[in-house]
Residue frames as qw, qx, qy, qz and C-alpha x, y, z in Angstrom:
[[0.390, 0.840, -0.358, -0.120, -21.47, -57.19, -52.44],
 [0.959, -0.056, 0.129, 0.247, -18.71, -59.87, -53.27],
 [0.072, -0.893, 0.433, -0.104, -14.97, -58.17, -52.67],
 [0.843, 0.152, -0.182, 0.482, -11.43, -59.56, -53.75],
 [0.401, -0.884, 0.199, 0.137, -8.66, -58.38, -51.28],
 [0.788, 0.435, -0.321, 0.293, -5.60, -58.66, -52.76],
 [0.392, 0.141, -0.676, 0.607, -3.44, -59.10, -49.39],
 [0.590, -0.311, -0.599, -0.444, -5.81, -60.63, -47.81],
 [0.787, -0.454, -0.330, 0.258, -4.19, -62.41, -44.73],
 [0.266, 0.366, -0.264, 0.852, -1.95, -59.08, -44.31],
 [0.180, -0.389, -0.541, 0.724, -2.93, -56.99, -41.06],
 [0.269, 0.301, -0.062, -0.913, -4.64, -54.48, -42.33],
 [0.545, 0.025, -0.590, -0.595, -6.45, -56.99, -45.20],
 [0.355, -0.227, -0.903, 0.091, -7.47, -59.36, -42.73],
 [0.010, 0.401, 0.471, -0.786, -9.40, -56.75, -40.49],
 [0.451, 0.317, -0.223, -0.804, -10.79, -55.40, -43.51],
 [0.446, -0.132, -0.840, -0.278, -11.84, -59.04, -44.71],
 [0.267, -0.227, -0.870, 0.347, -13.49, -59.29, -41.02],
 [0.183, 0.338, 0.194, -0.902, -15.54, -56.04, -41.58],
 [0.306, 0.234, -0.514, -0.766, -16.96, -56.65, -44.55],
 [0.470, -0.182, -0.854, -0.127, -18.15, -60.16, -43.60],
 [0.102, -0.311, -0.725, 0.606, -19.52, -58.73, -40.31],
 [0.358, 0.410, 0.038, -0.838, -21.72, -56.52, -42.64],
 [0.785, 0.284, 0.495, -0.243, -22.91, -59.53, -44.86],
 [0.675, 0.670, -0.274, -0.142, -20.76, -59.62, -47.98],
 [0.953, -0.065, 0.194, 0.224, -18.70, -61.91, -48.99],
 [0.243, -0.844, 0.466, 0.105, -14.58, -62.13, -49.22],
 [0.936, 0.287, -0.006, 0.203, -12.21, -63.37, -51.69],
 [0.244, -0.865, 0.339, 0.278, -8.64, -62.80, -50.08],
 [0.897, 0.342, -0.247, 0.134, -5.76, -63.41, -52.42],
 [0.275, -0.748, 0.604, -0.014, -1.94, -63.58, -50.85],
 [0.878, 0.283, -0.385, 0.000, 0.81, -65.28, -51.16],
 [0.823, -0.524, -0.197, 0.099, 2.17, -65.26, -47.69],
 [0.578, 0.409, -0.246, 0.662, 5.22, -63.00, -47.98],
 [0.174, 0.340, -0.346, 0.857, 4.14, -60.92, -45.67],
 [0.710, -0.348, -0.054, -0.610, 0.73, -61.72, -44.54],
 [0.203, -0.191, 0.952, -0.128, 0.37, -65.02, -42.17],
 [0.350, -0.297, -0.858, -0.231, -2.23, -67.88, -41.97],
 [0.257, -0.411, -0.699, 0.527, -3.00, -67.08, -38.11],
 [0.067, 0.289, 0.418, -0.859, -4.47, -63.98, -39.02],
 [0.684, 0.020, -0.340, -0.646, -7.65, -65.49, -41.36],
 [0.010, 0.060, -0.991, 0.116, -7.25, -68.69, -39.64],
 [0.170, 0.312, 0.590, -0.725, -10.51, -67.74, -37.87],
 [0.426, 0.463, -0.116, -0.769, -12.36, -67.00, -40.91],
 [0.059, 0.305, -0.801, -0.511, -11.61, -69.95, -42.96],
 [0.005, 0.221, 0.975, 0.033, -15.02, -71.37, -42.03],
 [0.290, 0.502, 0.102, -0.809, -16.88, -68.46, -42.71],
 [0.569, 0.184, 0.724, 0.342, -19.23, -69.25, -45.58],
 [0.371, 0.923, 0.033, 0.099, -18.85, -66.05, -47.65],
 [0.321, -0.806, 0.432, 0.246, -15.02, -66.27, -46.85],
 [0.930, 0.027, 0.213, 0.297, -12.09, -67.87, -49.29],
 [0.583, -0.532, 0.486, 0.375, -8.74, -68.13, -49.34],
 [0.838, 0.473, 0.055, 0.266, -6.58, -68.13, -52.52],
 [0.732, -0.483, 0.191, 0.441, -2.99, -68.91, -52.14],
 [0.631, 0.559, 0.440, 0.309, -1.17, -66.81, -54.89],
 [0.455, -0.380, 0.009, 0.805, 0.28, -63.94, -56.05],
 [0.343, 0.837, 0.256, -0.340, -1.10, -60.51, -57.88],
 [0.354, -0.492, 0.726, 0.326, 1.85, -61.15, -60.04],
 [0.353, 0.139, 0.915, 0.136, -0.32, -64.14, -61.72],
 [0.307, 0.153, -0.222, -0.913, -2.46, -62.62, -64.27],
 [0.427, -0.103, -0.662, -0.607, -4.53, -65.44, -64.78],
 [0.352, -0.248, -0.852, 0.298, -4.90, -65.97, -61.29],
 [0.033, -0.404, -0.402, 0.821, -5.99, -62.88, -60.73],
 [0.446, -0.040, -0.525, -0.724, -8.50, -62.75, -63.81],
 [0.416, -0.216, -0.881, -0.061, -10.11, -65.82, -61.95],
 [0.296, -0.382, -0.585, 0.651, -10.45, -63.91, -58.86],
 [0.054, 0.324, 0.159, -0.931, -11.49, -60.55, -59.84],
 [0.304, -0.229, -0.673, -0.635, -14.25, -61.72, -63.09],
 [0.417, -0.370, -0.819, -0.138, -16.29, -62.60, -60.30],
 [0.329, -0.636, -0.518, 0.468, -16.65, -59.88, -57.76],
 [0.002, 0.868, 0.495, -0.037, -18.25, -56.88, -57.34],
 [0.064, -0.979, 0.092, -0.170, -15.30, -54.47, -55.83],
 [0.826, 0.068, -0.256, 0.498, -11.52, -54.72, -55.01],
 [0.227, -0.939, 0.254, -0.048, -9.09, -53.57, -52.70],
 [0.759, 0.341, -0.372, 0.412, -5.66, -53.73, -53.58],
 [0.457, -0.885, 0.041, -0.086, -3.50, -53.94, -50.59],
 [0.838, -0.206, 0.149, 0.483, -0.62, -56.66, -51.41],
 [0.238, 0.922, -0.191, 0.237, 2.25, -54.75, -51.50],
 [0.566, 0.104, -0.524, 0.628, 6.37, -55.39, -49.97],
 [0.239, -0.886, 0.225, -0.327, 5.91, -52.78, -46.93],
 [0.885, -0.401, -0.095, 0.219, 8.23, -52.35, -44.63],
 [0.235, 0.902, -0.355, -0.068, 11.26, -50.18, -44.41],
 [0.617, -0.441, 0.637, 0.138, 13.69, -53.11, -43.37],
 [0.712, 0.387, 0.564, -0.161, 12.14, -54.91, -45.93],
 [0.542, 0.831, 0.094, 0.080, 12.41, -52.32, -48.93],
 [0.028, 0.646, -0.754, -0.117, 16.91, -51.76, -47.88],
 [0.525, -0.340, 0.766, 0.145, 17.28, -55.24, -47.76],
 [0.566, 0.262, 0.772, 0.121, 14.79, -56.81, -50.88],
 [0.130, 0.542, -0.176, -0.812, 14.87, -53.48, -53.32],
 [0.108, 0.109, -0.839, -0.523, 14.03, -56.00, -56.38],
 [0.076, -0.502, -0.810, -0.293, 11.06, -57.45, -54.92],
 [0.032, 0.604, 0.256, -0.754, 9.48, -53.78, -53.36],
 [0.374, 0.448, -0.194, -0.789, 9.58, -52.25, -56.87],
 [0.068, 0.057, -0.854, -0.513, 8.69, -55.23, -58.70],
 [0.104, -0.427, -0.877, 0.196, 5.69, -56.49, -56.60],
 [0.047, 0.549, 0.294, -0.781, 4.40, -52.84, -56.48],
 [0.070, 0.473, -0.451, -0.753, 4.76, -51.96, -59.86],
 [0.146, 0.061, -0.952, -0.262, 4.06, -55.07, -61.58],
 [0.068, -0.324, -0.891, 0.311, 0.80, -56.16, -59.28],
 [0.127, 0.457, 0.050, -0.879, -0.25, -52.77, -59.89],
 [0.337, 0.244, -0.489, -0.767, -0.31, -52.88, -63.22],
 [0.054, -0.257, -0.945, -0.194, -2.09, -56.77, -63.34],
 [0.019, -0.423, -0.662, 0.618, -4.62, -55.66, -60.77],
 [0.226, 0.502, 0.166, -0.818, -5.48, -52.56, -62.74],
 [0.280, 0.243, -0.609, -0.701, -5.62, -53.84, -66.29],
 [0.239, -0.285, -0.909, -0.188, -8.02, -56.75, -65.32],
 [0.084, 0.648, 0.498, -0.571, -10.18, -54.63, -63.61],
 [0.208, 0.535, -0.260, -0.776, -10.44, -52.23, -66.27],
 [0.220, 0.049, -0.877, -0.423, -11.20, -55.29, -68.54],
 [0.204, -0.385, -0.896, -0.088, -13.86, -56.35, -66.40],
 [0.156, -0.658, -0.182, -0.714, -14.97, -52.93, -64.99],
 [0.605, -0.548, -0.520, 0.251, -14.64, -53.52, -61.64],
 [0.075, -0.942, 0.194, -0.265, -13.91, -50.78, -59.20],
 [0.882, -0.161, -0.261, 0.359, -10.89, -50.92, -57.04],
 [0.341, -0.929, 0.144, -0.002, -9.56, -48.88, -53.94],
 [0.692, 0.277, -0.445, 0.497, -5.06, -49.01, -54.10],
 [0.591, -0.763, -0.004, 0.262, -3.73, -48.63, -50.61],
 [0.459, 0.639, -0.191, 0.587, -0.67, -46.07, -51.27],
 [0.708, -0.327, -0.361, 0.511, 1.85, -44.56, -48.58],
 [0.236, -0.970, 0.010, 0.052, 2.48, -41.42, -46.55],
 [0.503, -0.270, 0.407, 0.713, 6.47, -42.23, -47.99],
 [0.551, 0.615, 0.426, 0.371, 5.08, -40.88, -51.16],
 [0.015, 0.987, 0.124, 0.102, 5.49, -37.14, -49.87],
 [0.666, 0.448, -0.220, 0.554, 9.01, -38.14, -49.32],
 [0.440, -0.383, -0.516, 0.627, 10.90, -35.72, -47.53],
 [0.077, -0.651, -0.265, -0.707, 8.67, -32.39, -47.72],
 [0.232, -0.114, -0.569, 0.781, 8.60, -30.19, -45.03],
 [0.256, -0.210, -0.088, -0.940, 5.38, -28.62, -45.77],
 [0.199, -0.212, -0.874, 0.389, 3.24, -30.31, -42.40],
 [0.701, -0.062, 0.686, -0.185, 0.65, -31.13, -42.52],
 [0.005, 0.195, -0.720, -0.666, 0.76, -32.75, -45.77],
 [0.678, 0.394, 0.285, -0.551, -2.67, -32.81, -47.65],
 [0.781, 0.254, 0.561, 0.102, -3.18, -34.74, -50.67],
 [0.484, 0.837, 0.185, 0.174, -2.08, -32.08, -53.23],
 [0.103, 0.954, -0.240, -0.149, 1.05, -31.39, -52.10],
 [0.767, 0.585, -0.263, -0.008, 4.33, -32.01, -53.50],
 [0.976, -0.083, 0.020, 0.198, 6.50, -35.11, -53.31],
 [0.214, 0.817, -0.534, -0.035, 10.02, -34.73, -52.81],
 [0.997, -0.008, 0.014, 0.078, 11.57, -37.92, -53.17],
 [0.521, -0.633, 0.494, 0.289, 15.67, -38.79, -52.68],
 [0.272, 0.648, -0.662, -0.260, 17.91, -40.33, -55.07],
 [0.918, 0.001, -0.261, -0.298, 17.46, -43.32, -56.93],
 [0.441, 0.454, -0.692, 0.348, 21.13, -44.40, -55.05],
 [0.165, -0.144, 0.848, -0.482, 19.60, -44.78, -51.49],
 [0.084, -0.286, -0.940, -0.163, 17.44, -47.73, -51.57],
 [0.121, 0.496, 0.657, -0.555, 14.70, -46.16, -49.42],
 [0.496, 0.453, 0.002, -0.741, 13.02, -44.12, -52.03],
 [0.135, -0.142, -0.934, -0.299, 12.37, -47.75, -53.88],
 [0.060, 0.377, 0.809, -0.447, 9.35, -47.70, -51.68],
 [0.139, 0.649, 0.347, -0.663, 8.08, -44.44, -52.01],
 [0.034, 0.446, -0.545, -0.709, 8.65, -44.16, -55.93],
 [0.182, -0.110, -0.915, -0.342, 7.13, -47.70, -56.79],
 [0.046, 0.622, 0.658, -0.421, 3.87, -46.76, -54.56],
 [0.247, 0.572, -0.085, -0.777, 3.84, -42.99, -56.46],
 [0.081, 0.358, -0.642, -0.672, 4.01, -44.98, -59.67],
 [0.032, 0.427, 0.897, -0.109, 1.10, -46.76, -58.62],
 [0.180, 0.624, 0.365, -0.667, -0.85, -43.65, -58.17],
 [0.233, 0.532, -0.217, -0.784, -0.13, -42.61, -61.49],
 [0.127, -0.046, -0.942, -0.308, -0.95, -45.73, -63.27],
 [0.051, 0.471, 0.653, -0.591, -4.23, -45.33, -60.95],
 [0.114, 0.644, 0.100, -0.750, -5.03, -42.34, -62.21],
 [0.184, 0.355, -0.444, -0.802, -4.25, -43.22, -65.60],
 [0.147, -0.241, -0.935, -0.216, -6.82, -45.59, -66.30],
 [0.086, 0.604, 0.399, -0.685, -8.98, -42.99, -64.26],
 [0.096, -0.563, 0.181, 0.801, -8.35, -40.45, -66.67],
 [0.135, 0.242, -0.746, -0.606, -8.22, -42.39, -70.14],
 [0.164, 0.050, -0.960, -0.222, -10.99, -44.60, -69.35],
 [0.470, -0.382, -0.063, -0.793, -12.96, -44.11, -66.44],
 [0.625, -0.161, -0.757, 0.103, -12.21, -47.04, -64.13],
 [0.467, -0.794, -0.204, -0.332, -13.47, -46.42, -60.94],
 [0.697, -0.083, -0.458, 0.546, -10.29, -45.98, -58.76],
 [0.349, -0.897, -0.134, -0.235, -9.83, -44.67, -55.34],
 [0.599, 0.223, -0.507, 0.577, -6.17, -44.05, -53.76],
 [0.575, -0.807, -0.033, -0.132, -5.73, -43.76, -50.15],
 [0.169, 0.576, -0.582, 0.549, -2.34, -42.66, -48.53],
 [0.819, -0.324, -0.471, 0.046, -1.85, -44.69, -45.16],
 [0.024, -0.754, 0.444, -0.483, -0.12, -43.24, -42.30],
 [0.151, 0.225, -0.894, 0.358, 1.04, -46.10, -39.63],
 [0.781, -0.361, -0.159, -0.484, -1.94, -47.96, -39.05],
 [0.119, 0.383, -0.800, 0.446, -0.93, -49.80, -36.42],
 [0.751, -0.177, -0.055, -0.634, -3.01, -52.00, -34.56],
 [0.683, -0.221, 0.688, -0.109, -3.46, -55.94, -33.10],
 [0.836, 0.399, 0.205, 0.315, -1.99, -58.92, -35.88],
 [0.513, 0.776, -0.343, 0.134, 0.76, -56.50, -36.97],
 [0.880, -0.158, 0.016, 0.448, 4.43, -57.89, -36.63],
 [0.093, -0.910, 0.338, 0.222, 7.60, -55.74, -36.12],
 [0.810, -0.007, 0.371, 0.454, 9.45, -58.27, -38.18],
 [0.579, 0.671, 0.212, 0.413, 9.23, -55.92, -41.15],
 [0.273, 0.228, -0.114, 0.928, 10.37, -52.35, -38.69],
 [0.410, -0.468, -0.775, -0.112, 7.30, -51.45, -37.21],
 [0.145, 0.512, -0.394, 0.749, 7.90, -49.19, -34.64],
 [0.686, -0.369, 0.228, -0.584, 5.11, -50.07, -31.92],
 [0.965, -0.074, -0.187, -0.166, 5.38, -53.57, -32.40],
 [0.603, 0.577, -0.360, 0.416, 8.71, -53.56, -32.21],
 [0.131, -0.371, 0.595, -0.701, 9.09, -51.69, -28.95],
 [0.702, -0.373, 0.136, -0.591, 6.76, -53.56, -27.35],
 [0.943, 0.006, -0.299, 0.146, 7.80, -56.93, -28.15],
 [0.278, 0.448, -0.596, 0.606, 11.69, -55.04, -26.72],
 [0.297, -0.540, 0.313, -0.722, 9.90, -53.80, -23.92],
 [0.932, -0.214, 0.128, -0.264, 7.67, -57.34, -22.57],
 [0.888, 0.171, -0.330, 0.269, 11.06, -59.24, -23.48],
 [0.516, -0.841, 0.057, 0.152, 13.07, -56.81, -20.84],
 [0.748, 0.322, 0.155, 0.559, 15.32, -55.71, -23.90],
 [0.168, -0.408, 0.138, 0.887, 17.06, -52.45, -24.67],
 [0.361, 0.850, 0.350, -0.153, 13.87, -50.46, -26.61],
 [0.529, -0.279, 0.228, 0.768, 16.08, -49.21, -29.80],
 [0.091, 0.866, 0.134, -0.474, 15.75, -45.67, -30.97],
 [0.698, 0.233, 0.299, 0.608, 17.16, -44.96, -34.52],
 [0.420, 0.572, -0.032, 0.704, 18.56, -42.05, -34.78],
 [0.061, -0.315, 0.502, -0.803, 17.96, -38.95, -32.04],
 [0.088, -0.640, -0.716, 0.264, 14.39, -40.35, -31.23],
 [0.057, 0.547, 0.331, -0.767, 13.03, -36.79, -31.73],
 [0.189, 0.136, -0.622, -0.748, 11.70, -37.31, -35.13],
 [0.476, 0.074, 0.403, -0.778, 7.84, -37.49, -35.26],
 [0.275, -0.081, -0.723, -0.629, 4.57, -39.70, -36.35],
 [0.460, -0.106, 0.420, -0.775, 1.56, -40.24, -36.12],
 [0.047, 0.142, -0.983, -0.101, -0.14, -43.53, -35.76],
 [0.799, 0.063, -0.191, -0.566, -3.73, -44.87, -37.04],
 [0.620, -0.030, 0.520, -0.587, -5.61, -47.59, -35.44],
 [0.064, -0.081, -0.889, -0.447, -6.54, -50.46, -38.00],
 [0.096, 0.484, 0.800, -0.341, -10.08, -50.19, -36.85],
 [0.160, 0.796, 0.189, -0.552, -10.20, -46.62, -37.81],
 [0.158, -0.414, 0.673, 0.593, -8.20, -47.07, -40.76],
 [0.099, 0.325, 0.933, 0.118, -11.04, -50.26, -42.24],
 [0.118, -0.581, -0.299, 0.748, -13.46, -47.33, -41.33],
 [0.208, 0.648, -0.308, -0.665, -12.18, -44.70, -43.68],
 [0.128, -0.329, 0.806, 0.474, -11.74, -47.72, -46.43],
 [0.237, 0.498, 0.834, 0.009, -14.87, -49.40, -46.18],
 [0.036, 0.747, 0.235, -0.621, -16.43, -45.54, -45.97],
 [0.033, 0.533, -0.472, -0.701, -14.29, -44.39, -49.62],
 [0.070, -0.044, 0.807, 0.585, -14.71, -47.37, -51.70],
 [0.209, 0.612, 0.755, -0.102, -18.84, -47.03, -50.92],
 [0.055, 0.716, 0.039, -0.695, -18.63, -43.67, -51.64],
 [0.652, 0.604, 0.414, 0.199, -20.14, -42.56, -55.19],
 [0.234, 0.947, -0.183, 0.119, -18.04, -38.97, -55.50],
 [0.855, -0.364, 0.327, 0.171, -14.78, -41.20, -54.49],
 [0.717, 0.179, 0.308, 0.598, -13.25, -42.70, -57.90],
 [0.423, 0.727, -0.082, 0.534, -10.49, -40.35, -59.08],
 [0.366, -0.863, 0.163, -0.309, -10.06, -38.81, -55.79],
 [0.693, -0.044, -0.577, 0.430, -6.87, -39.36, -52.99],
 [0.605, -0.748, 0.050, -0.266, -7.62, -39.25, -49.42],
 [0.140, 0.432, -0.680, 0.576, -4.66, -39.27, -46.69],
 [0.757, -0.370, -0.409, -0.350, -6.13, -41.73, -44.10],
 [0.473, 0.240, -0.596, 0.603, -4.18, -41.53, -40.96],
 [0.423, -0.846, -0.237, 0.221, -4.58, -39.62, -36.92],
 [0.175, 0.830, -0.175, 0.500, -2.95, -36.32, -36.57],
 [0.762, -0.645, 0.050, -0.003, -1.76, -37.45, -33.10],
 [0.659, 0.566, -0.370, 0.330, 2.10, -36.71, -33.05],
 [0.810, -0.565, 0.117, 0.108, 4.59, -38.45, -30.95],
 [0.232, 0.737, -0.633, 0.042, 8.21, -38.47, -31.14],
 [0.654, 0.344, -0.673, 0.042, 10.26, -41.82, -31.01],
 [0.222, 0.393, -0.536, 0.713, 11.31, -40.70, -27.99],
 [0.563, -0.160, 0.397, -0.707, 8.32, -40.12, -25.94],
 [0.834, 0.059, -0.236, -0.495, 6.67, -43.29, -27.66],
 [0.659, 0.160, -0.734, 0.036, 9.22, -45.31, -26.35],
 [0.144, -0.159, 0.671, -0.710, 9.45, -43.88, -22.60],
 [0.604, -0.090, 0.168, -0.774, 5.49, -44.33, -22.80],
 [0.891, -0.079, -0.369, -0.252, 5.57, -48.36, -23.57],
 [0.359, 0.253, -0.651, 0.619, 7.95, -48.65, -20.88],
 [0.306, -0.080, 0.386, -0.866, 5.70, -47.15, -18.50],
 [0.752, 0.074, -0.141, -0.639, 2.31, -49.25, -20.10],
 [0.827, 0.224, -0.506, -0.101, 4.57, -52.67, -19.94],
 [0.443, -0.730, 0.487, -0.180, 6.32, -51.93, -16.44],
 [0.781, 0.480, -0.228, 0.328, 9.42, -52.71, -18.27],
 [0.660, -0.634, 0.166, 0.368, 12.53, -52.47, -16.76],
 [0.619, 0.652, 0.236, 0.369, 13.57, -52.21, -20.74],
 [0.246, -0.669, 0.121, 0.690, 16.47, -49.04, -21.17],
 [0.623, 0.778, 0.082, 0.009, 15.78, -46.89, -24.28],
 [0.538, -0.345, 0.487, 0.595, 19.09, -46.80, -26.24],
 [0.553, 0.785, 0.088, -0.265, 19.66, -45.26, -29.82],
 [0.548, -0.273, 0.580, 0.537, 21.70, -46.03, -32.73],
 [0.204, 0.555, -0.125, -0.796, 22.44, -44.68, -35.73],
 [0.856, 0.440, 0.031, -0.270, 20.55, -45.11, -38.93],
 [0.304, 0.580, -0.745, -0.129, 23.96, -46.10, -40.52],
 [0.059, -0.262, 0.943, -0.199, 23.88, -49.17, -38.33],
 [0.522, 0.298, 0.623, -0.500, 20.51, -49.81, -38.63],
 [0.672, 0.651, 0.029, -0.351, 19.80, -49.22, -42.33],
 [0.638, 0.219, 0.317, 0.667, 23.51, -49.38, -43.84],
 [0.420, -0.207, 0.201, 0.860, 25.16, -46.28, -45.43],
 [0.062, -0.054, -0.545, -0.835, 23.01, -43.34, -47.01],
 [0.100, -0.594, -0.796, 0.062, 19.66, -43.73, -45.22],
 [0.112, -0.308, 0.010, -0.945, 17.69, -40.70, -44.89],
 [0.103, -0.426, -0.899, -0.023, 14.58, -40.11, -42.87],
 [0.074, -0.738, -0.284, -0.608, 11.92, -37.61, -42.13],
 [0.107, 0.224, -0.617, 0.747, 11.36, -35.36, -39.13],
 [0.423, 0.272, 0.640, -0.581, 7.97, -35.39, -39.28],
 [0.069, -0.124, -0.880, -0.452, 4.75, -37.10, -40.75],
 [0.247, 0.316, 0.594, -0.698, 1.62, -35.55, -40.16],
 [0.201, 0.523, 0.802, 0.207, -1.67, -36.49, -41.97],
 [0.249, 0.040, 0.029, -0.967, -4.05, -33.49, -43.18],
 [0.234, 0.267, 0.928, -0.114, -7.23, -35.59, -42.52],
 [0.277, 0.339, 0.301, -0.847, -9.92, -32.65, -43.70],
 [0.452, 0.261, -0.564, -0.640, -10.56, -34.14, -47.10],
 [0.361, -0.142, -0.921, 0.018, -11.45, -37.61, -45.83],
 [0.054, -0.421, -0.630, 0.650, -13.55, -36.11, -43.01],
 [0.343, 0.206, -0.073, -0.914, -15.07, -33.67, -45.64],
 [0.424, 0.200, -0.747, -0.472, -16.09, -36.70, -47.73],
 [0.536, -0.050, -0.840, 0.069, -16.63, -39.28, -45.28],
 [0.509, -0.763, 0.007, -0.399, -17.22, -37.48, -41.52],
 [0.790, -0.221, -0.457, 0.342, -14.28, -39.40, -40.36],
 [0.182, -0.843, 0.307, -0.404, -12.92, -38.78, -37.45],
 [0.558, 0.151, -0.787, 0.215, -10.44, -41.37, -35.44],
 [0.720, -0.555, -0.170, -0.380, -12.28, -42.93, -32.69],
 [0.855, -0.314, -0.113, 0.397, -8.57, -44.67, -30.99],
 [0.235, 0.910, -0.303, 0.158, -6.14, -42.39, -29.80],
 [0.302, 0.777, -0.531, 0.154, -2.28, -43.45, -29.00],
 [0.167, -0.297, 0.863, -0.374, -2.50, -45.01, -25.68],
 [0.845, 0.122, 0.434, -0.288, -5.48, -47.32, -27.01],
 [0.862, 0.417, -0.276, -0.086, -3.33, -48.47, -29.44],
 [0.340, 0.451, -0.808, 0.169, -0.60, -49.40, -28.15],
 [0.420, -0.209, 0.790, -0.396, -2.46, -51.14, -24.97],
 [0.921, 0.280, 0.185, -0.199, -4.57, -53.43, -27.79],
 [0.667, 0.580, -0.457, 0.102, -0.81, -54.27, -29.15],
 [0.126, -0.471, 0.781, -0.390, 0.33, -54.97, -25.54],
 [0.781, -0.025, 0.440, -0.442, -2.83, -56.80, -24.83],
 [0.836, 0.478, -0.263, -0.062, -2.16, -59.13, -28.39],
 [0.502, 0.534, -0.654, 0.186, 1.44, -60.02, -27.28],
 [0.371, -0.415, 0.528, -0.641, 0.82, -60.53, -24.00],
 [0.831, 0.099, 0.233, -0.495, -1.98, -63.05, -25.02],
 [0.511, 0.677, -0.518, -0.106, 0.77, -64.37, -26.88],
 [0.876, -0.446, -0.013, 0.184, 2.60, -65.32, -24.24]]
């Protein structure tokens, strides 16, 4: 099969570009390097079922060029990041929104299927844990930046859906919970990366808010998995799966525990969102995946639990230097 990644050289799209080609099909990644790097397809670029295109889902004709010719797509480019989405609110909803829409209308022109990678912000701040795929979003006010994110990702779904609905394009949406994993950067907020890099640098590990607010954090391995697993899948299109581990950690413990895995000398410290975010931040207490629908569909089950991820994110920085 011949697959277009649209964030390609992102974490998550590069692993998935390195599955696919380890199963014989071939990989067109697009990006345009906001957030993705080089270093993490470097390795690939001499694959021959592998190319690169430098670019943006943005470009309609660039992305006609890219998608006329393959088989299946996975949109992934997308702003993430919560740092990311207070400071750059203009490009978060544009790049979502916008890319969306190219992505879906040239697929739909050329019939292609195509999996969108959506977010566990969509459910916003609902208290009803675990959250399954059917329940309902509560989202903030359009005044604090953070629900840019989670709005321009929901508005994906429904654009998804409509071209489901009206047409019959094959689309699959998957909710993400914190994949986490080796290649990701804490530039964007991160939380694992983040502490770790504090923790090997013999910084102050910082806690926003009390630290006793929860999540739970997915592997990239197991994540690629569940994707590769949906978009093969023939009862899939229409359908949204929550794709995450149910493994829940507080802030708190997660930092005491890379301390302990990095024999850091590191002191956890906490500050408030105000100072971290700016004025008006909200956040959840907890984020817990209902996995049963993806496991009904698929048999997943996450094969990495907490402390293998974070020691393949120590082991990556480490190797770093």
């Amino acid at each position: 099969m011949r697959y277009l990644i649209t964030g390609g050289a992102g974490f998550i799209g590069s692993h998935l570009s390195e599955r696919l080609l380890d199963r014989g099909d071939s990989v067109v990644a697009l990006d345009n390097f906001s957030t993705g790097g080089h270093q993490n397809i470097k390795h690939l670029e001499k694959h021959p079922q592998f190319r690169l295109v430098c670019g943006s889902v943005t470009d309609k004709g660039l992305v006609e060029e890219c998608i006329k010719g393959v088989d299946r797509v996975y949109h992934l480019a997308s702003a993430v990041g919560v740092k990311l989405i207070i400071e750059r609110p203009v490009e978060t909803v544009g790049t979502i929104v916008y890319g969306a829409s190219v992505v879906f209308n040239t697929c739909a022109h050329y019939r292609v299927p195509v999996l969108l990678t959506s977010t566990s912000e969509v459910y916003g701040k609902s208290t009803s844990i675990p959250f399954s795929e059917d329940s309902d979003s509560i989202i903030g006010p359009p005044s604090y930046r953070r629900w840019a994110y989670a709005s321009a990702k929901a508005l994906g779904e429904f654009l998804a859906l409509a071209y489901w609905h009206q047409i019959r394009l094959p689309v699959v949406l998957v909710r993400l919970f914190n994949t986490v994993g080796p290649r990701q950067t804490g530039q964007y907020g991160m939380v694992i990366p983040r502490f770790v890099q504090q923790a090997l640098a013999g910084q102050s590990i910082t806690v926003y808010g009390t630290g006793e607010q929860s999540r739970c954090f997915c592997h990239v391995a197991d994540a690629v998995t569940a994707l590769v697993s949906l978009l093969d899948h023939e009862e899939s299109p229409g359908e949204l799966f929550n794709i995450g581990n149910n493994q829940e950690v507080t802030m708190n413990h997660l930092a005491k525990l890379i301390v302990e895995k990095t024999e850091s000398g590191s002191e956890i410290i906490h500050i408030p969102y105000a100072e971290a975010y700016g004025e008006g931040f909200e956040d959840m207490d907890r984020r817990v995946p209902d996995l049963s629908k993806l496991k009904r569909f698929t048999g997943y089950a996450p094969q990495n639990d907490l402390e293998g991820i974070i020691d393949d994110v120590i082991k990556q920085y480490r190797s770093q230097g």
